[in-house]
Every structure is written in C-alpha cells, then in structure tokens.
N, C-alpha and C positions, 0 to 999 in steps of 0.2 A: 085588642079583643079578638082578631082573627088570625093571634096564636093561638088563642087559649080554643076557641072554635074547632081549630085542626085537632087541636091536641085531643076535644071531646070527641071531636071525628074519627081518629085514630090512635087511642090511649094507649093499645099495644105496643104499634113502632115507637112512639114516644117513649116508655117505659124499658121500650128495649135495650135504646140508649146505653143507662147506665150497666144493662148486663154483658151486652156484646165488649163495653169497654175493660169492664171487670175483667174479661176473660180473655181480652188482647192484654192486657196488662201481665198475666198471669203467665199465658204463652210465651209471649217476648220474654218473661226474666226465665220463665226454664230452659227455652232457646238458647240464652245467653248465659247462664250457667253449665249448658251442655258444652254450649263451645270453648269451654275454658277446660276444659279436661277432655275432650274427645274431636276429633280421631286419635291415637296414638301416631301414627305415620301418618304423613302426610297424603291426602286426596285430592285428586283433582288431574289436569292436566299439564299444566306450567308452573313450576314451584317458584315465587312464594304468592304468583299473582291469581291467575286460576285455579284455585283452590283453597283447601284448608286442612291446619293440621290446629288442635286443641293448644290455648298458648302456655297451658304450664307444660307439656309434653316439645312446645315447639322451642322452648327457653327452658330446657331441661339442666342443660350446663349453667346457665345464669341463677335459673331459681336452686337448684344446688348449691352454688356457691354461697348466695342469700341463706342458705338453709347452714351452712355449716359454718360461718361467721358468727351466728346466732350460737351456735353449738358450742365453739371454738372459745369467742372472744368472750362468751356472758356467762356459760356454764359448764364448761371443763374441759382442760386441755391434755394432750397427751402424756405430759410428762408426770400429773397427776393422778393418770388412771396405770402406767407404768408403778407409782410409789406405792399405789395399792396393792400390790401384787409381793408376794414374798418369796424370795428364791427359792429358801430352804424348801417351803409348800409343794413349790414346782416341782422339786426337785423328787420330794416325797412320791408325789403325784403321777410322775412318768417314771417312778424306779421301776415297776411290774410292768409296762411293753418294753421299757429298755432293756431289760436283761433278756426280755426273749428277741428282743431285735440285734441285741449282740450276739450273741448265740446263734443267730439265721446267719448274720453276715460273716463272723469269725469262717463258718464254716461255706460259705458259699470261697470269700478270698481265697480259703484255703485249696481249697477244690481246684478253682480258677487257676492260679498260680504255680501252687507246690502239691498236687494232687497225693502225689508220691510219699512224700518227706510226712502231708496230715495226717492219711491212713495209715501209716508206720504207726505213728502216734500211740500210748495206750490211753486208754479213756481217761484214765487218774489223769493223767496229764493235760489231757483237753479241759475237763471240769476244773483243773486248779487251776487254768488259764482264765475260762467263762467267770470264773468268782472272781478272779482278782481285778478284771476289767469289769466287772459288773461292783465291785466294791468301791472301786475309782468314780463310777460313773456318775451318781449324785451331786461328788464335790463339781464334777467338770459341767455340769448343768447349772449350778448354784452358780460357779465361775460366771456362765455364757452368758445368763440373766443377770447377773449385776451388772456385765459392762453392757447390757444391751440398753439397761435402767441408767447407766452414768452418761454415756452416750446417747441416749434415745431420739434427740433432735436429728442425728444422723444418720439412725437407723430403721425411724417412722415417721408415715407422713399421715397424721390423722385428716386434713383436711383433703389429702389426695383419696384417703380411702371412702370418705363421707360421698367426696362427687362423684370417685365410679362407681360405687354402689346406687346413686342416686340417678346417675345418667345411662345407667347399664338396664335399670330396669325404672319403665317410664311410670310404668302401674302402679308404683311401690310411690314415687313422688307426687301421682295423682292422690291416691289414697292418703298419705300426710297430709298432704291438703283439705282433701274431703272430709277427713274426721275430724281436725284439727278443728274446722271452720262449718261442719254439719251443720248445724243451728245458725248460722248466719244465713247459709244458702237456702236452708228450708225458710227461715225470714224473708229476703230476695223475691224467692215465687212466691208465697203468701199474701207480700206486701203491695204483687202487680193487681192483686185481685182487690186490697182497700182503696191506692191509689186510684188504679182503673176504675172504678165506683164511685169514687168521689168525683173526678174526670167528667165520665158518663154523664152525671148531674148538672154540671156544669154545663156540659156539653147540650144538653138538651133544653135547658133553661134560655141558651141563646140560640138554639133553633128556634125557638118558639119565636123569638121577633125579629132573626134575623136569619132567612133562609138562602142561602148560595151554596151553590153544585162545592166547593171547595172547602167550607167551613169542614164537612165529616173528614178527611182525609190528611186535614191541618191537625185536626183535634187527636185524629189515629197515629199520626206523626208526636205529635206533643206527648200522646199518653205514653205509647213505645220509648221515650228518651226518657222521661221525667220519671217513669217508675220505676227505671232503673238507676237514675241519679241519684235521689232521692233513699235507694234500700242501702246504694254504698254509703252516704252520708250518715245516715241512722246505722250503721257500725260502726263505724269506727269514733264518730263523734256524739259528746264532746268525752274526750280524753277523760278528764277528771267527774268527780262526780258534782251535779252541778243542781241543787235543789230551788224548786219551786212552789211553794208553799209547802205541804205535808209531802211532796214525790219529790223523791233523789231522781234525776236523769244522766243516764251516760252510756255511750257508745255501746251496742248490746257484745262486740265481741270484748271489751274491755271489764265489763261487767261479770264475765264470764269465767277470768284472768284461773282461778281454782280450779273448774273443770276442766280447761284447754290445757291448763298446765300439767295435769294428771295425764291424761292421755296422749301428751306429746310424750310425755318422760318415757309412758309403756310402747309406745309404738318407735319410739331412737331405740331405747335398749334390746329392743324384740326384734328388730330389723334392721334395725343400722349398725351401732356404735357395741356389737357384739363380738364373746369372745372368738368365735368363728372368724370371725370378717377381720378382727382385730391380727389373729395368727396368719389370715392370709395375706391381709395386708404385709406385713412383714415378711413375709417368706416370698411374696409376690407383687409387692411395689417398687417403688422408685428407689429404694435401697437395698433392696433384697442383694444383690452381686456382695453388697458391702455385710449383710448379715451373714451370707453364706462363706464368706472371706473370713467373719472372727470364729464361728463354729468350726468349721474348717480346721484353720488356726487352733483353736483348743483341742480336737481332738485328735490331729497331729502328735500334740505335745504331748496327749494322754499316752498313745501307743508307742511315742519315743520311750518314756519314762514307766509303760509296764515293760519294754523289755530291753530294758537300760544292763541291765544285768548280763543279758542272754546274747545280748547284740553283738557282740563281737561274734558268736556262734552263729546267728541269725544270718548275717550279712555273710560269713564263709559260707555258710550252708546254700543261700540262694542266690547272694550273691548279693552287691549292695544298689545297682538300677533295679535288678526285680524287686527287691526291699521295700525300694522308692514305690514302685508299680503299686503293689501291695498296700501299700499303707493308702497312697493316692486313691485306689480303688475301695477299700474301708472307707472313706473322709463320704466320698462320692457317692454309696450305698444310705450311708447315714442321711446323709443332706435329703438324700431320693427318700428316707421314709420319715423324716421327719416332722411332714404332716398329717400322718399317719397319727403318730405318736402324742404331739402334741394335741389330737381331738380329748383325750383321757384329763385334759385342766382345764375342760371348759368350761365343767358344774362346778368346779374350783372359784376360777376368775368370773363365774358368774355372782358366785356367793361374795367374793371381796370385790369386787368393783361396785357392786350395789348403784347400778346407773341410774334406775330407775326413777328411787328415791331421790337420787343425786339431783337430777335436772331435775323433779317436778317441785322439789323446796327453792330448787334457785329461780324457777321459770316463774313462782309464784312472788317471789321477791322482786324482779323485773318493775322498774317506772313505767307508767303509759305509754310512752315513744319509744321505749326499747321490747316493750308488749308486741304495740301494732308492727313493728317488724317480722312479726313470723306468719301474719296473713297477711297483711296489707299488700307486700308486692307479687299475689298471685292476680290481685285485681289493678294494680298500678301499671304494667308493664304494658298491654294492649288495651285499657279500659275506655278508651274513646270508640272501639270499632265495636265491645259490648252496647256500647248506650248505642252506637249507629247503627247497626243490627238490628237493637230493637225498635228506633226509630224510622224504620225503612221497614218492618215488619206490622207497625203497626198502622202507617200510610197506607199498604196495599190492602189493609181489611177495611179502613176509615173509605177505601175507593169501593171494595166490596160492598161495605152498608150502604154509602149511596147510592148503587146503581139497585138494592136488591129491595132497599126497605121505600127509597124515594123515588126512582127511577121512572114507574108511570105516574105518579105526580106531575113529576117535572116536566114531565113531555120525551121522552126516549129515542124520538126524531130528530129536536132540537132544542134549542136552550141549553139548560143544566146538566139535562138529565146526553145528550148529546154529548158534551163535553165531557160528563162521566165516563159515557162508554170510552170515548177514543183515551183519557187519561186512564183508562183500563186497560186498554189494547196495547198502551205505551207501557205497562208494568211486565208482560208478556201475561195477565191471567186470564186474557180470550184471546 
C-alpha cells in the first residue's frame, strides 16, 4: 500500500517512467544507426581505440566484397554482360568519332614525323588515305571486341571493378545500404520508442514495491540493449513465413524481398555495374597492359595491311625505324583517345545489357538466406558494440532519472540518493 501512496503522491514522476524510457529507447537506436554509417573517416585521437569511424565506412573493402559476391555469384557475371553486347553495334557505334579520330591522328603522325613528304601530299590523296582507314576501321573494332568477349576472364575483372568503385567512394556504399534497408532502420528507431514504453511500465510497476538507488539505471541499461536486440531480430526473423492464426509473421526485411529487390537493381545499374565504369574498368584495371596489348596488336596490323601495297615506297621514303616510329606513335594516339571514343556506346550498352531488370527479377527469386545476405552483414560485422552503445547510453539517463526525478526523496546527502550522485560523477555527467 505505500507504493501505491507514493505513486498518488507523485503520479507525475511515476508516469514519467514510461516516457523518459520511451525516449531513451528511441535515442540509443538512432545513435546506433548513426554509428553504422558515419563518420566517413575516422575521428578521434588513436585509430582504432580512441575513436570512431562509422562500421560500413570502417569495413568498406569487406562489405564490398560481401556486396559483389551477392552481385557476382547470385546475379550475373561478367562474362554474361560481355555476350550481351554485339560487336557489330559497337562497332556501328564508334564509326562517327573514329573516323574523325583517324583523320586528327593520321595528321598529327604525319606532321610529327614526315612534316615534309604530308604537305607535299595533294588532298585527293590524303582523303583516299582517311577513307580507306576509316573503311577498314569497323571490321578492326568488331575484331577487338570479339576477342576481348572470347577472352574476357583475362581481360576484366568485374569483381575488382565492383570494390573500387565501392571502396573509392564510402558515401555511395553507405547509401546502398541505407536505401536498400531504409525501412528497417526507420523500424530500429521507432521500435526504441514501443520497446522503451513497455520497459518504462515495467519499470515503474517495480518501483512501486521495490525502490533502490540502482534499480533506474539497471532498467536504463536493460532498455538501451534490449531495444536494440530486439528491432535486429524482428528483421531479419523468422525467415520464412510463419502463420498464427489469421497473421502471416516474418522477418520485416524478408517480407520486403520485391521492393528491396527493385531498388538494389536501380541503384547497381545507376552506380555501379555501369557502362562507364564497365569501359573504365577495362581500359584501367588489373588488365588493362593486356587489353591495350591486343588493341595495339590489331591496329598495327590494320596500318601494315593499309599500306601493304605502298610499303616498299613507304619505308624508302622515311625510311623503315621512322616507319616503325610512326606507326608505334598512331597505335599510342589511338589507345590515348580511346576513352574518349568509346563514351559514344554507352546509351548503346546501356540499352542491351538491361542490368537493371536483370538483377531485380533475379534478386526477387533469391531463398531467404541468400536474401538476408545483402543487409544482414551491415549489422553482423560490429553489432555487439551497437547494442553496447546503446546499453551504456541508456545507463547514463537510468543515472540521470534517478538523481533528477528521485534524488530529494532519497535523501541527496546520503543513502540512495548519495550513491546516485557519486555513480554520476563516475559517468563523468557532473
């Protein structure tokens, strides 16, 4: 009876209970959803101990790799977004900058080398040079892209391109995240505020017959952990759909599996696994030496065999190391605008590689356990120091109500309410 006394004595603080916890509940998970994407670099003073850096940002190279495993192994590999592609198209494609890129370079070599001998030149004979290299040039592109599609394991590396584009920019892998999984996290914080509430009630139900300086700061403790246990387990479980009476129950990002899969497909094709990134990769990855090796190689052969005929004239004329010079110097021109060039197929290969559709039919075909792989280990990797975070977050407020709501109750000298302050003073919040 002289709980219920206090509680008619002071219905406020009593009542407050449940909302102070509500709203530690609620704080701790967006604290702990902050800390999982931000800072992008690391803060603090001593890296990794004094400080913080956000842990998808801080496991940029890990969760990349997780990301393009998912990419790679479940929904399409390179040698399949290669077969999409049609040389001929290509070829089509870059004939209008190539012939004005031949036409810049012919005469730049020419200048370079044989100043003399080109301006000699009459025009008739320049342009029937420009055409018959520019008529050649098609097949020698259709060439380049067949054997790049026959060989392609050796000439790209799609999962090298997925992780530096993924680890190059940290924002772009937060953002996969955060869209992917939006509705979960907005869940997380929500969920601190029902948890926290039901907590609160708890919590005050046993103040009423059982009052010690320690109980609020246990309970501040308990809600900070459990509401964040608790919002990760109501995602991802259970897997399947598992009914009880008239309600289906399951995992909310599992349930989700058609929108998540929609919007992974738009944001890989839109950001990542693009014709852009796809040309630089190749012109600028872990094989490029060997790509620019067969391009090279083909257009050598192109300029042996347009002037197969003349060559004996050619090589008296400048002689056959300048020849060499020459032709070396064309190959090298080419390679140098070749990215250039190749921008002109990208609204091309964006229409035939169709990524987008690609992965969100196969992302939506995905089993539960090959699902919860594409969010689950943003929260797996550090998820012990999320729940400790907010278990230590929600201690120091559980220390805070007892010194603010109970403190001259208890006696503020001594006792409880004593042992508050100093277990305050020990938090550093006076």
């Amino acid at each position: 009876m002289e709980g219920f006394a206090d509680f008619l004595a002071n219905p406020l603080v009593y009542l407050s209970m449940p909302v102070i916890s509500a709203i530690v509940g609620y704080g701790t998970n967006v604290v702990a959803i902050y800390m999982m994407f931000h800072p992008l670099e690391f803060v603090g003073v001593y890296k990794p101990i004094l400080g913080w850096q956000g842990i998808i940002p801080r496991r940029a190279a890990k969760m990349a790799g997780i990301s393009v495993d998912t990419i790679t192994e479940k929904l399409i590999d390179q040698k399949e977004i290669f077969e999409r592609l049609d040389p001929e198209r290509i070829a089509e494609e870059l004939e209008g900058p190539l012939n004005n890129m031949v036409e810049d370079i012919t005469n730049q070599v020419m200048r370079e080398h044989q100043p003399t001998l080109w301006e000699s030149l009459p025009n008739v004979v320049k342009n029937q040079i420009y055409k018959r290299i520019n008529r050649e040039m098609p097949e020698i592109v259709a060439e380049i892209m067949a054997e790049l599609k026959t060989n392609i394991e050796q000439m790209y590396d799609l999962k090298d391109m997925v992780i530096t584009n993924l680890t190059r920019d940290k924002a772009l892998l937060n953002t996969i995240f955060q869209e992917v999984g939006y509705a979960e996290f907005k869940f997380i914080a929500r969920s601190g505020i029902y948890f926290g509430g039901l907590f609160g009630v708890v919590q005050m139900i046993v103040w009423l017959f059982f009052q010690e300086w320690w109980l609020l700061p246990a309970f501040g403790l308990a809600v900070g952990y459990a509401t964040n246990w608790l919002a990760l387990q109501m995602i991802f479980n259970p897997k399947e759909v598992f009914r009880i009476g008239p309600f289906n129950i399951q995992g909310l990002f599992m349930k989700r599996q058609e929108e998540v899969a929609a919007d992974y497909g738009r944001l890989v094709s839109q950001e990542i696994i693009t014709p852009a990134n796809i040309i630089e990769a190749v012109l600028k990855g872990p094989y490029s030496d060997k790509v620019f090796a067969m391009i090279g190689r083909h257009v050598q052969k192109a300029i042996d065999d347009q002037t197969s005929i003349a060559k004996p004239f050619v090589t008296f004329t400048v002689g056959t190391q300048n020849y060499i010079r020459m032709k070396n110097s064309a190959v090298a021109r080419i390679i140098d605008n070749m990215p250039d060039a190749l921008k002109h197929v990208e609204a091309y290969a964006d229409d035939a590689l169709d990524l987008q559709n690609t992965l969100m039919t196969r992302l939506q075909a995905l089993s539960p356990e090959e699902f919860e792989g594409m969010l689950r280990p943003a929260f797996e990797q550090d998820e012990w120091i999320l729940i400790a975070v907010g278990a230590a977050l929600g201690f120091m407020v559980g220390v805070f109500q007892l010194v603010v709501l109970f403190g001259d109750e208890m006696g503020i000298t001594g006792g409880g309410g004593q042992a508050a302050v100093m277990l305050l003073q020990s938090t550093g919040l006076v």
